[in-house]
C-alpha positions as CSV (number, residue, x, y, z in Angstrom):
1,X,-36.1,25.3,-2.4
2,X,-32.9,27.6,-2.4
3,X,-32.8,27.4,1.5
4,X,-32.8,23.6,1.0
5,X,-29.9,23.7,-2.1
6,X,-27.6,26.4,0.1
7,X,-28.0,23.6,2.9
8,X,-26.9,21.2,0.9
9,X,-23.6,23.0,0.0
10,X,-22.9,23.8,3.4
11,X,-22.5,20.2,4.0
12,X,-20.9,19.6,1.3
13,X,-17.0,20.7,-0.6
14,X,-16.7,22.7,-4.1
15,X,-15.0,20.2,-6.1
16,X,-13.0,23.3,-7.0
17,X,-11.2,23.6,-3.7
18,X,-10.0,20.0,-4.1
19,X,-8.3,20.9,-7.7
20,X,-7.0,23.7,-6.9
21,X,-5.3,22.2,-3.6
22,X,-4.4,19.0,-6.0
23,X,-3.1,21.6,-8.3
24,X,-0.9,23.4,-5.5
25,X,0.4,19.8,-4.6
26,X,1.4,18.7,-7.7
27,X,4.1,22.0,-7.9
28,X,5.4,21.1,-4.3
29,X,8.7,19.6,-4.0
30,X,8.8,20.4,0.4
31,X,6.9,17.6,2.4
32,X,6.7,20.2,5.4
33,X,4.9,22.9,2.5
34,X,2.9,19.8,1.3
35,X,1.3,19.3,4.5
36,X,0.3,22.6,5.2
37,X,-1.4,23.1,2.0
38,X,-3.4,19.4,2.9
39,X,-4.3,20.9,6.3
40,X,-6.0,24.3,4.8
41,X,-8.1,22.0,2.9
42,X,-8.9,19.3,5.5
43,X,-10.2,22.4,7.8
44,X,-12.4,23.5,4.3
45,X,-14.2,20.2,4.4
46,X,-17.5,19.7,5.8
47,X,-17.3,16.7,7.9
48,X,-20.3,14.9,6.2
49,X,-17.4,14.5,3.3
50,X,-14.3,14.0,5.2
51,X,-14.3,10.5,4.6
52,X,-14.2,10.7,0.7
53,X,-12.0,13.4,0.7
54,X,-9.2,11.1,1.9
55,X,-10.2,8.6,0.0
56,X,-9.5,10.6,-3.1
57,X,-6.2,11.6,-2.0
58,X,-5.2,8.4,-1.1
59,X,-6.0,7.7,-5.2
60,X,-8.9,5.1,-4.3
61,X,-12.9,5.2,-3.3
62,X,-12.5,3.5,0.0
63,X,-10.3,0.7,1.4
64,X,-9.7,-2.0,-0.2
65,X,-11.1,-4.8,2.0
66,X,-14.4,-2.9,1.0
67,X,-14.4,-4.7,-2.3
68,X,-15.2,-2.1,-3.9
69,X,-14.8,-2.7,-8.0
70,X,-12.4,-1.1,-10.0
71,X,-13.4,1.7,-12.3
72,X,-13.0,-0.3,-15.0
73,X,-12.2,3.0,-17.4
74,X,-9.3,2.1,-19.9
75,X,-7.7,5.0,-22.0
76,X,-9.8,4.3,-24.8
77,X,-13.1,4.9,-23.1
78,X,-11.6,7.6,-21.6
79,X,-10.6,9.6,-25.0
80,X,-14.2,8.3,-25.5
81,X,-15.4,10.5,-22.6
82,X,-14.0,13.6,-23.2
83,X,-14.7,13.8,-26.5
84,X,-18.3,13.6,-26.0
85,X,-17.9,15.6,-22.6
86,X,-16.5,18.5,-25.4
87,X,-18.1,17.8,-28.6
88,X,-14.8,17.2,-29.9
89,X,-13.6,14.1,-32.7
90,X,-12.2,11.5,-30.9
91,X,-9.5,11.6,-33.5
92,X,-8.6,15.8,-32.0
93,X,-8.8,14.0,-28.4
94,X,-5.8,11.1,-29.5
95,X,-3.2,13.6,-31.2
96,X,-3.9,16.0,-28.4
97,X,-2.9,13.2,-26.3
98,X,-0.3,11.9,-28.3
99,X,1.2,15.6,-28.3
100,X,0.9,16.4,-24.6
101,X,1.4,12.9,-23.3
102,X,-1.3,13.8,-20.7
103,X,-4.7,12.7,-20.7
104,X,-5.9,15.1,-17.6
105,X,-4.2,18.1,-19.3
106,X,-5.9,17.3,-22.2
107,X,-9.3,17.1,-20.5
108,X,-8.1,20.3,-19.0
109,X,-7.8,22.2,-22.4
110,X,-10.6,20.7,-24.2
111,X,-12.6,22.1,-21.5
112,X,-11.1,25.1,-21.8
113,X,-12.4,25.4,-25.2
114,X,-15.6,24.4,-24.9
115,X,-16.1,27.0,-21.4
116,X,-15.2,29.7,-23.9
117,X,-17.2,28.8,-26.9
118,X,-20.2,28.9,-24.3
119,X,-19.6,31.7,-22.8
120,X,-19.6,33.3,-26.6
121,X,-22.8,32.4,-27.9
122,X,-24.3,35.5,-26.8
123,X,-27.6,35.9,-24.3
124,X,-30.2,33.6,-26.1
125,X,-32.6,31.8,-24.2
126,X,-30.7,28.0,-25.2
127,X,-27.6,30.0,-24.4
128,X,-28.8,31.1,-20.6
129,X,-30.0,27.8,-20.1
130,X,-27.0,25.9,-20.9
131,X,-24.4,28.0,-18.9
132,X,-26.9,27.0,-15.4
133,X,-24.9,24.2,-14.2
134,X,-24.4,23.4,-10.9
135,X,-20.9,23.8,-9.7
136,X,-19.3,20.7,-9.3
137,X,-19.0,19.0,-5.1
138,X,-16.8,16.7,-3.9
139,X,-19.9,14.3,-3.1
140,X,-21.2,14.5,-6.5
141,X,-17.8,13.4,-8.1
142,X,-17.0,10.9,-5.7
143,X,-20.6,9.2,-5.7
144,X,-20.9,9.8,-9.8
145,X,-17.0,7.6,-9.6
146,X,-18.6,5.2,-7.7
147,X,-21.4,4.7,-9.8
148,X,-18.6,3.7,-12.4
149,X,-16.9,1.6,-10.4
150,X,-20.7,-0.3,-9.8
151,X,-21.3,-0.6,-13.6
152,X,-21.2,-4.2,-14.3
153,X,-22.2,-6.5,-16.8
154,X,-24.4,-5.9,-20.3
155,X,-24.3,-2.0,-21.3
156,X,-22.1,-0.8,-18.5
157,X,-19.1,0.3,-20.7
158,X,-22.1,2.8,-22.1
159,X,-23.4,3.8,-18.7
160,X,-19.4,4.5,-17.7
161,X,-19.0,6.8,-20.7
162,X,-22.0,8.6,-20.3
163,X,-21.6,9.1,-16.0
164,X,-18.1,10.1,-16.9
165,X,-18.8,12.8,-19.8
166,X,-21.5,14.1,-17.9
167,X,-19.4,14.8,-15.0
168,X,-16.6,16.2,-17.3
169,X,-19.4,18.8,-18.9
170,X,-20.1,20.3,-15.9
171,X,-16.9,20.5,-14.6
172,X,-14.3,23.2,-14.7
173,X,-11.2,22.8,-16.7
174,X,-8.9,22.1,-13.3
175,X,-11.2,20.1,-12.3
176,X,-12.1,17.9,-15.5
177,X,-8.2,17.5,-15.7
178,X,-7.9,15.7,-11.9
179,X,-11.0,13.8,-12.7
180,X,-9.2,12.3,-15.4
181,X,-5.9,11.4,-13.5
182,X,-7.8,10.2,-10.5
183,X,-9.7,7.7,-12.9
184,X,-6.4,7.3,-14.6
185,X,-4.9,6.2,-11.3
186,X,-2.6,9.2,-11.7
187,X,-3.0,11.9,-9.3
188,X,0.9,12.8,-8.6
189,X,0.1,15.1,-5.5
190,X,2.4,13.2,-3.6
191,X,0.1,12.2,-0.5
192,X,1.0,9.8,1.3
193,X,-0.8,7.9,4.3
194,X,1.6,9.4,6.8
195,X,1.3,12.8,5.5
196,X,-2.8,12.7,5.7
197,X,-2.6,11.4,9.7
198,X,0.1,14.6,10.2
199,X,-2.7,17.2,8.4
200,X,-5.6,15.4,10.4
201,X,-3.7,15.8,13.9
202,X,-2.6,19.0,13.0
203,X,-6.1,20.5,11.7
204,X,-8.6,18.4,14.3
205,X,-6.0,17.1,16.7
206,X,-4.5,19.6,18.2
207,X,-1.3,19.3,17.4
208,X,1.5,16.6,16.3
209,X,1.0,14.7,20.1
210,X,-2.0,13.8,18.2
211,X,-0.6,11.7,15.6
212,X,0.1,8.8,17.7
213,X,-3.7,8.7,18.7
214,X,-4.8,8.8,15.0
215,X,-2.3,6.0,13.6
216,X,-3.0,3.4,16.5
217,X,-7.0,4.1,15.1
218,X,-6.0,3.3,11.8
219,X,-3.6,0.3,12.8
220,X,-7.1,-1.1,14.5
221,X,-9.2,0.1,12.0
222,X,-7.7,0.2,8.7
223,X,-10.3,2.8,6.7
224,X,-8.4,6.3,7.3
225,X,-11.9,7.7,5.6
226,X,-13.5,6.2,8.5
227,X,-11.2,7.3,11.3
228,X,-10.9,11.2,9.6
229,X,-14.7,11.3,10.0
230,X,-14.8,10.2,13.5
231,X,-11.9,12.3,14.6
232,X,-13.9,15.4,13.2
233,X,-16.9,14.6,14.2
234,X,-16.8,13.6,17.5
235,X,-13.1,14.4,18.5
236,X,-9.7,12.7,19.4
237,X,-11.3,11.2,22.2
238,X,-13.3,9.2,20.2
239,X,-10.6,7.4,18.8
240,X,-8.9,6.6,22.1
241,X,-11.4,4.4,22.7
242,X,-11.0,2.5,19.1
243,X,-10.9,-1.5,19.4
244,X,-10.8,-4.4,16.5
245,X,-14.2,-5.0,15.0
246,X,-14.4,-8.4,13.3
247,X,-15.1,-7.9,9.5
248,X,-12.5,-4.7,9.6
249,X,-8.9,-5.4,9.0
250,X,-6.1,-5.0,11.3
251,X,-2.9,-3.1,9.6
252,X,-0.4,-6.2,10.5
253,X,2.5,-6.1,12.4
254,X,5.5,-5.8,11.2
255,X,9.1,-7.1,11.8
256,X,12.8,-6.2,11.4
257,X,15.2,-8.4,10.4
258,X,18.3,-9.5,12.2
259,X,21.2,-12.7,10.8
260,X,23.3,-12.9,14.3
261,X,20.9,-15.6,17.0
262,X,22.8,-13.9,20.4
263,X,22.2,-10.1,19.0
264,X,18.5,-11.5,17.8
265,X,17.8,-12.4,21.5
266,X,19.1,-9.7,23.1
267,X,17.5,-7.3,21.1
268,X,14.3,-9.3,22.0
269,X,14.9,-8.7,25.5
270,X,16.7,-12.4,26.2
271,X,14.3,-15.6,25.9
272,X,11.8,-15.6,22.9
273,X,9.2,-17.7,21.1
274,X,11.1,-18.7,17.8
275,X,8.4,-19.9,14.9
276,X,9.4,-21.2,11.5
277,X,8.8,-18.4,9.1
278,X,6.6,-19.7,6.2
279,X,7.2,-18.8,2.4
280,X,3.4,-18.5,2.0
281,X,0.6,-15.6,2.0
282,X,0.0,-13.7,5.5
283,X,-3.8,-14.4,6.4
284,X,-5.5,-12.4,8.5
285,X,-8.6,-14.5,9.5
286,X,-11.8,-12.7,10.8
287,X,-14.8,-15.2,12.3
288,X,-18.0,-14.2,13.4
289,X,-20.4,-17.0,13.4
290,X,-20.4,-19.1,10.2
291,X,-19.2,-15.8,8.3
292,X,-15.5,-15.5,7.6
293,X,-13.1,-13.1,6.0
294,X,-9.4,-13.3,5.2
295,X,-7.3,-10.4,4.0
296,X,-3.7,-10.2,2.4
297,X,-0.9,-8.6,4.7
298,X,-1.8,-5.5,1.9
299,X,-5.6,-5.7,3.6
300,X,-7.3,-6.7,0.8
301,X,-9.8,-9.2,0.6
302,X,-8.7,-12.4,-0.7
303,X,-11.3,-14.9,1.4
304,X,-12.5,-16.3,-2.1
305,X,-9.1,-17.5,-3.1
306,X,-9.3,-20.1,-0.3
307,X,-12.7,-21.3,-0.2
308,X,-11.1,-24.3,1.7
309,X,-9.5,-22.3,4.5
310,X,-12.9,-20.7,4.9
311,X,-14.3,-24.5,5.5
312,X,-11.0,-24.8,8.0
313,X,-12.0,-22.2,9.8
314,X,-15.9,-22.5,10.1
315,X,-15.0,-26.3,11.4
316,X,-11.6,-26.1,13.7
317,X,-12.0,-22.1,15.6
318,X,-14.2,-22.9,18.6
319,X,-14.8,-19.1,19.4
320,X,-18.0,-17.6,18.1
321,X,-16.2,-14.5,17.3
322,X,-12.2,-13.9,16.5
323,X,-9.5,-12.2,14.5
324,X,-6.5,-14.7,14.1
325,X,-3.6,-14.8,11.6
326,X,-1.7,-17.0,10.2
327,X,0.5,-18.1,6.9
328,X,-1.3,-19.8,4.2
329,X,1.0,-22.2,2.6
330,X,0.7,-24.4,-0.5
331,X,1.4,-27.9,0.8
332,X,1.9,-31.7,-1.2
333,X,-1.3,-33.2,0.7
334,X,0.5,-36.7,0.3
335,X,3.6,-36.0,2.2
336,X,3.0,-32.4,3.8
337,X,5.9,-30.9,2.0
338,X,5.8,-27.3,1.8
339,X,6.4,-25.6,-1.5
340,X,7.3,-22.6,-3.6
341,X,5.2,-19.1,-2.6
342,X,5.2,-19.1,-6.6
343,X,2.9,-22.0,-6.9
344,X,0.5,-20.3,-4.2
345,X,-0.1,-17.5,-6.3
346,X,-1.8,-19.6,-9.0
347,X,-4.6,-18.8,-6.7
348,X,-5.1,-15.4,-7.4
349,X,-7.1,-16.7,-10.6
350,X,-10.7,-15.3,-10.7
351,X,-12.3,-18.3,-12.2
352,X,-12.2,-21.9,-11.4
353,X,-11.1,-21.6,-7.9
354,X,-12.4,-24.6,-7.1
355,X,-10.4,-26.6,-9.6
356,X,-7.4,-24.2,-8.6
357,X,-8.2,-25.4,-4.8
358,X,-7.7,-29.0,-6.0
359,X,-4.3,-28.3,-8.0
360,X,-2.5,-26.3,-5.1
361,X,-4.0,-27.9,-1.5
362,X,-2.7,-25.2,1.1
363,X,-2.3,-25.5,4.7
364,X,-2.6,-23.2,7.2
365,X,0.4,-22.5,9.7
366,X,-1.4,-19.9,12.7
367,X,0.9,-17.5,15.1
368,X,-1.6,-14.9,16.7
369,X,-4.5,-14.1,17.9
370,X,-5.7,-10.2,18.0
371,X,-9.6,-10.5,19.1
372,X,-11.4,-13.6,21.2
373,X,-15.0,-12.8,21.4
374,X,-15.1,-8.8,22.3
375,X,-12.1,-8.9,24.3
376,X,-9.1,-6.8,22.1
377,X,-5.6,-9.0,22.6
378,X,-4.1,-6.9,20.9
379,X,-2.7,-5.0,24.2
380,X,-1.5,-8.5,25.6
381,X,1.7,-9.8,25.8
382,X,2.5,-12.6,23.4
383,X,2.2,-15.6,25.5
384,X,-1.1,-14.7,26.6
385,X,-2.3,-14.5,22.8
386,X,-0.6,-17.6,22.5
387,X,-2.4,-19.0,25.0
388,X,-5.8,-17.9,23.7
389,X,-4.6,-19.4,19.9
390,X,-4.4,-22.5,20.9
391,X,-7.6,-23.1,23.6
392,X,-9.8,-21.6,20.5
393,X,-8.0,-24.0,18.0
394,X,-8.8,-27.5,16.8
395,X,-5.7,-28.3,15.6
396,X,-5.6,-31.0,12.4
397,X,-2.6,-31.5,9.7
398,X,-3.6,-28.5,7.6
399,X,-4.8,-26.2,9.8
400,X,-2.5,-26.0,13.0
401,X,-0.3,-23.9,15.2
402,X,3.2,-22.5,13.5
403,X,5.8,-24.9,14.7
404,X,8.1,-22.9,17.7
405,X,10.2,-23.5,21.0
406,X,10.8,-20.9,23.1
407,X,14.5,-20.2,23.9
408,X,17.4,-18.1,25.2
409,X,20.1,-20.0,24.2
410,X,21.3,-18.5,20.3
411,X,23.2,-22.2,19.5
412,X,19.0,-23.8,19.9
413,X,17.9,-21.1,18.0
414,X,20.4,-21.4,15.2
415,X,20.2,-25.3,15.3
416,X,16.0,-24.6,14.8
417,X,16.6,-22.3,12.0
418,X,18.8,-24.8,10.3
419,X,15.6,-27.4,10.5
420,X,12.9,-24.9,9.4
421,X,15.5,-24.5,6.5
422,X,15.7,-27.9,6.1
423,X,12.0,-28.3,6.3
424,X,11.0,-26.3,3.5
425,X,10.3,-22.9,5.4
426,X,12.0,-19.3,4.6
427,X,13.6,-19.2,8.0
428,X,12.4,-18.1,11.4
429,X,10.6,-15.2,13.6
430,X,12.1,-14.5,16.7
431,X,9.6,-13.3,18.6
432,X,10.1,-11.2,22.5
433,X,7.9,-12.7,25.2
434,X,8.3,-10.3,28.1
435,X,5.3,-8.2,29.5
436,X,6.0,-5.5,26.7
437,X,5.0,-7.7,23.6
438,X,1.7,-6.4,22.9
439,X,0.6,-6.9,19.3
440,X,1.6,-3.6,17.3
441,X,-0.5,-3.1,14.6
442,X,0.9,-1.1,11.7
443,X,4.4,-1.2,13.2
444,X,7.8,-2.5,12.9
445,X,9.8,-3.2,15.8
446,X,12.3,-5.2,17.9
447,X,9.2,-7.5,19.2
448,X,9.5,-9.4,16.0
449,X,12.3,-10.0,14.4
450,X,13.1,-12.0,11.2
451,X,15.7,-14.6,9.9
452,X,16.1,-15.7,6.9
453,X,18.2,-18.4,4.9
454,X,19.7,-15.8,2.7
455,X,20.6,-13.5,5.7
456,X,23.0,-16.0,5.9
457,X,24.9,-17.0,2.7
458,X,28.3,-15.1,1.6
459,X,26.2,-12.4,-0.1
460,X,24.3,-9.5,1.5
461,X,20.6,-10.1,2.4
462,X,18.3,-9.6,0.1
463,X,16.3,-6.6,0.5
464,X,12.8,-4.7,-1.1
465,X,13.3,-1.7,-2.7
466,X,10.8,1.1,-4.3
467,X,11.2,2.1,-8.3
468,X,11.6,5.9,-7.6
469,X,13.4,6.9,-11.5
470,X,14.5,4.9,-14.3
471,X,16.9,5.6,-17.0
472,X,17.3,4.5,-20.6
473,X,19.3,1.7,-21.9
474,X,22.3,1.8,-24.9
475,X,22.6,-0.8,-27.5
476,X,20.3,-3.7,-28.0
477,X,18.2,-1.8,-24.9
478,X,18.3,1.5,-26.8
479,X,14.9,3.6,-26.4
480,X,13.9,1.2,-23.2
481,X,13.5,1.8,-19.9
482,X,16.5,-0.6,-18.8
483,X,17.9,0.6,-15.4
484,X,15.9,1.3,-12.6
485,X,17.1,4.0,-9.4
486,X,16.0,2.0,-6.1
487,X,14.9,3.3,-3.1
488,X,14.7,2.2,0.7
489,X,11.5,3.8,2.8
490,X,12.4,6.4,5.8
491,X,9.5,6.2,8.0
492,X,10.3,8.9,10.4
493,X,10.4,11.4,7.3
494,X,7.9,9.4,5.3
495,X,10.4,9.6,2.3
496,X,12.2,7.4,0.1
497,X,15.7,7.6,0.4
498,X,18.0,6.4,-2.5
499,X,20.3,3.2,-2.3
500,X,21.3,1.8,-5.8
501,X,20.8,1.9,-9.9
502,X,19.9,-2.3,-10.6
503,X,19.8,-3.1,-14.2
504,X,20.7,-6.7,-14.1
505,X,18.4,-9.8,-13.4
506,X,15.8,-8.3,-15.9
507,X,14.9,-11.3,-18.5
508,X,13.9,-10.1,-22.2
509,X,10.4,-10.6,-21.8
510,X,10.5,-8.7,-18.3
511,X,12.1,-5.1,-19.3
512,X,9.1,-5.6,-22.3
513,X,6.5,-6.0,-19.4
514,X,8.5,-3.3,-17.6
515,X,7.9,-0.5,-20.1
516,X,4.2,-1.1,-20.3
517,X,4.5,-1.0,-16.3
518,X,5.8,2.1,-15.6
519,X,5.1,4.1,-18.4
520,X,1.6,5.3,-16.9
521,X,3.8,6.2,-13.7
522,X,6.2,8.5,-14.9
523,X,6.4,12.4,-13.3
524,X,8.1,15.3,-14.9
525,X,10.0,16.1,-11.3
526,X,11.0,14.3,-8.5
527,X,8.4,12.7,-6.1
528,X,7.9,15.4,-3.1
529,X,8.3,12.0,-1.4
530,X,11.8,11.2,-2.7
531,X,15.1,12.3,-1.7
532,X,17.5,12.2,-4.1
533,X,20.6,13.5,-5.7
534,X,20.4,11.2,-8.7
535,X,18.3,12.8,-11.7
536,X,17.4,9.9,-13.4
537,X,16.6,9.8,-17.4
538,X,12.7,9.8,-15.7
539,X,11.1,10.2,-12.9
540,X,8.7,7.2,-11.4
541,X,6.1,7.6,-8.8
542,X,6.8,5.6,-5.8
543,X,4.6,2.6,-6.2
544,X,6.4,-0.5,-7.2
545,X,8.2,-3.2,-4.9
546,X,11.0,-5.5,-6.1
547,X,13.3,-7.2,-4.1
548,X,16.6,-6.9,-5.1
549,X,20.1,-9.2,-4.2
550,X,23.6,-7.4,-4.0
551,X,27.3,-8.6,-3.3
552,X,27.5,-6.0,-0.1
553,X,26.5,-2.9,1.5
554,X,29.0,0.2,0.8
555,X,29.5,3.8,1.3
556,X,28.4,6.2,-1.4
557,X,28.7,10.4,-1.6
558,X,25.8,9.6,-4.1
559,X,23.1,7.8,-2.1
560,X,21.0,9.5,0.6
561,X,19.8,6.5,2.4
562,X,21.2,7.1,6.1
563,X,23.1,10.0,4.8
564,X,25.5,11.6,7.5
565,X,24.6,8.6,9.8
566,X,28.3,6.3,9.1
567,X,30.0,9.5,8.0
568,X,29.2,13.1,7.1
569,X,28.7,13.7,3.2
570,X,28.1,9.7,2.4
571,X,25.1,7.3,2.8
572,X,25.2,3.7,2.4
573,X,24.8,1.7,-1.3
574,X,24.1,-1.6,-2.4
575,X,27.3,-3.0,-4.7
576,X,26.4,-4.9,-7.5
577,X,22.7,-5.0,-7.5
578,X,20.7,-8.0,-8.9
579,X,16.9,-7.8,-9.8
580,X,15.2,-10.9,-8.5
581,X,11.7,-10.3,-8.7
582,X,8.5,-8.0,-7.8
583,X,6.8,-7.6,-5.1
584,X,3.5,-6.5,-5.5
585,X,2.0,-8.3,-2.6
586,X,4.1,-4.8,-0.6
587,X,3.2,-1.5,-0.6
588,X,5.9,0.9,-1.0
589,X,6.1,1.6,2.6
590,X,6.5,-2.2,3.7
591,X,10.3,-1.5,2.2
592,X,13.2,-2.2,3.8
593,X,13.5,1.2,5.8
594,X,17.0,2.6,5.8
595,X,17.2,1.6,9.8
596,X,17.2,-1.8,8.8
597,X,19.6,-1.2,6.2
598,X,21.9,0.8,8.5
599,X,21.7,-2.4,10.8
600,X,23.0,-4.7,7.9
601,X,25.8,-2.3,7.1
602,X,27.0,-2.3,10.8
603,X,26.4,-6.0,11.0
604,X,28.7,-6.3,7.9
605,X,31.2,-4.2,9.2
606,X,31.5,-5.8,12.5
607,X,31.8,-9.1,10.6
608,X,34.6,-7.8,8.4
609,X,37.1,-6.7,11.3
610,X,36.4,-10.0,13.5
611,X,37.7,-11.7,10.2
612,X,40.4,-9.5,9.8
């Protein structure tokens, strides 16, 4: 039996090692320092656990087109937990909290306390018995979190608060307290996708060349879990060889934005296939057989929002097996007028769909095509995908190609943008053609490039920025969280880079929703993730999306997005900032990167001396 337990370990992580490296993390302001200490840890890890290992660290139990539930664990139950985990009155648990303002330190000191009480009840045979407890693996607390996240229906709050205080018993103090702050959704070790590739290529890859290899896996096959695994398993060969799989999620491809037509084209590389850009939600449509899935642009899976577009799909996509995308747009059936994103969203209700389904008809506006049977397009040039769209669709009023010409000539181009305008649409997507445009997945890049209607208008374009700080209002806003510090994403560093303070745009009723929103979220340093030489009133983890209007983009000693890149000492600002809404169909790194916002800034300056 002890040959079979020691076996068992071997294959498996002390949850220990994964604290203490979470614990390491959290003190880390360096990303370089950051991903060293992730790649002593990734080389720790058996490879029968890789997979949940990043799954942890990315703050989650898989990806989420796996459909896996939520945990389900409010702070109640949790107080709940630890006081039964301790043998503690929930009361103690609450002004602990209340005191510390930390629910994972809490856990963390009430453990503490109940260890040492333990350990001081002297040699008795109860005693002896009690202190034999298995140490604590990664598999056990992943698998005992998933059992949470199962728990459904009639007596599952009991079943969570008994799966969770038994874990917490057993575990040690550093270990009950990041327990707590992953079920919290808390973790604040400042790990982002980026940085987990960098510590895989650098522990199993060989090196940094292999970080290319390991994102285009990923862009294919969107479970990083998954692609760690196979990487340590059976090599970085192995992932070479990754293709689409119907049922898995492609990371989409992503665009840059551009408000000249002649620059647009020649950035595209001269003629292009221009498509009206739909203010809708980006489908990603997987068929195989009579089974279909759809996931968001954010990969999760939304296919039973649109039971109708399922129907569409099963009836009008003549290949057996395909990954295709398109917008999904709420339409007036009566005269095919497309309308407001807004109204689209009533969709996202979890009951009732097919009442919902009645109230918003949607039709479905397709531009790509990334798998035809098992043949991956995804290395093809955009006409050919084209090509293959439209022999494998059936094409009826709903559920039809998105409306394009193909052009070199920028007067056509602006003269089609001025219809899709007209027409209802957000703009267009110019789109290169040449033998270069292969589908990148996960990427943004002068393949596709976007214009909009407000790219257009006497103010600058409207942008998405990340919530990285906040600071308290004066006044009638006294004691709230009133002004927020915004933040445009750096891919290249994997960092957010400051750009503006907004604090106008907010209704009454929104800052009130605001505090409840970003309370859970707030850090007591600066976000390893986050450069900035702003110290707000607070410090916000990097997590939510808002797009924000401004009068025009200006130079700032204060801001460090594109710092040193107009002139030394100054980076580029927004002037007069206006909130207009969230975005939380966009993770933090679908921002506006500060490459795009260097581009507007340059754009704006050229403007300014033709004019002059």
């Amino acid at each position: 039996m002890q040959g079979s337990s020691e076996n068992s370990r071997s294959s498996d992580l002390p949850f220990i090692e994964v604290a203490r490296t979470f614990s390491i993390m959290e003190r880390i302001t360096s990303r370089t320092q950051l991903t060293l200490a992730l790649v002593k840890l990734v080389k720790k890890t058996p490879p029968q656990v890789i997979d949940k290992l990043v799954y942890l660290i990315q703050g989650k139990l898989g990806p989420e087109w796996k459909d896996i539930p939520e945990l389900g664990v409010g702070e109640k139950l949790l107080i709940k937990a630890i006081a039964l985990a301790y043998k503690v009155p929930e009361e103690r648990v609450v002004k602990t909290y209340q005191s510390i303002g930390d629910l994972g330190t809490v856990a963390e000191r009430f453990s503490e306390e109940y260890k040492s009480k333990r350990r001081g009840r002297g040699v008795g045979l109860l005693a002896f018995m009690e202190e034999e407890v298995e140490p604590l693996t990664l598999s056990r607390v992943y698998n005992t979190l998933l059992r949470v996240a199962y728990a459904q229906g009639e007596n599952s709050r009991d079943l969570k608060l008994r799966l969770l205080a038994g874990l917490l018993s057993d575990a040690e103090p550093l270990e009950a307290k990041y327990i707590v702050r992953f079920v919290e959704g808390r973790l604040r070790v400042g790990i982002g996708d980026a940085t987990v590739m960098d510590a895989l290529a650098a522990a199993y890859g060989g090196g940094p060349h292999a970080r290319e290899i390991i994102e285009r896996a990923y862009n294919l096959r969107a479970d990083l879990g998954y692609i760690a695994r196979l990487l340590v398993e059976k090599g970085i060969d192995a992932l070479k060889n990754i293709h689409p799989q119907v049922g898995v999620p492609i990371r989409p491809m992503l665009a840059e934005r551009g408000r000249d037509p002649a620059e647009i084209l020649r950035k595209v590389g001269g003629k292009a296939l221009v498509e009206y850009k739909y203010d809708g939600e980006r489908g990603q449509i997987h068929k195989d057989g009579d089974k279909v899935w759809i996931f968001s642009r954010r990969l999760e899976n939304i296919t039973r929002m649109y039971p109708d577009v399922v129907e569409m799909v099963r009836n009008h996509v003549k290949a057996e097996k395909a990954i295709i995308e398109g917008e999904i747009v709420a339409i007036n059936p009566d005269t095919m007028e497309l309308l407001p994103f807004q109204l689209l969203m009533q969709r996202k209700r979890k009951h009732d769909i097919h009442k919902v389904m009645k109230e918003v008809p949607v039709a479905v506006f397709l531009f790509d095509n990334m798998m035809r049977g098992d043949e991956d397009l995804t290395s093809k040039p955009l006409p050919a995908r084209r090509r293959s769209l439209e022999e494998i669709i059936e094409k009826t009023d709903v559920f039809t190609l998105a409306r394009g010409i193909y052009t070199d000539n920028p007067e056509e181009l602006w003269n089609f943008f001025l219809q899709a305008i007209e027409e209802g649409a957000e703009g267009v997507m110019v789109k290169a053609i040449h033998e270069g445009s292969i589908y990148r997945a996960g990427i943004r890049g002068w393949l596709w490039v976007k214009l909009k209607k407000d790219y257009k208008s006497e103010m600058v374009d409207t942008v998405d920025l990340v919530v990285v700080g906040a600071f308290y209002g004066k006044g009638k806003r006294g004691g709230k969280l009133s002004s927020l510090l915004m933040a445009a994403y750096s891919p290249s560093t994997d960092t957010f880079r400051t750009v503006c303070k907004v604090a106008t745009g907010f209704t009454d009723e929104e800052l009130e929703r605001m505090q409840d929103m970003l309370k859970p979220h707030i850090i007591p340093h600066k976000h390893p993730r986050v450069d900035s030489k702003i110290t707000p009133d607070v410090w916000i983890e990097p997590k939510f999306v808002a797009e924000i209007l401004g009068a025009e983009l200006t130079l700032s000693p204060m801001h460090t997005c594109c710092m040193n890149r107009v002139r030394q000492g100054v980076g580029i600002s927004i002037r007069f900032p206006r909130f207009i809404r969230w975005r939380p169909d966009k993770a933090p790194e679908d921002a506006t990167t500060e490459d795009e916002l260097y581009e507007m800034y340059t754009r704006q300056l050229r403007r300014v001396e033709e004019e002059a």
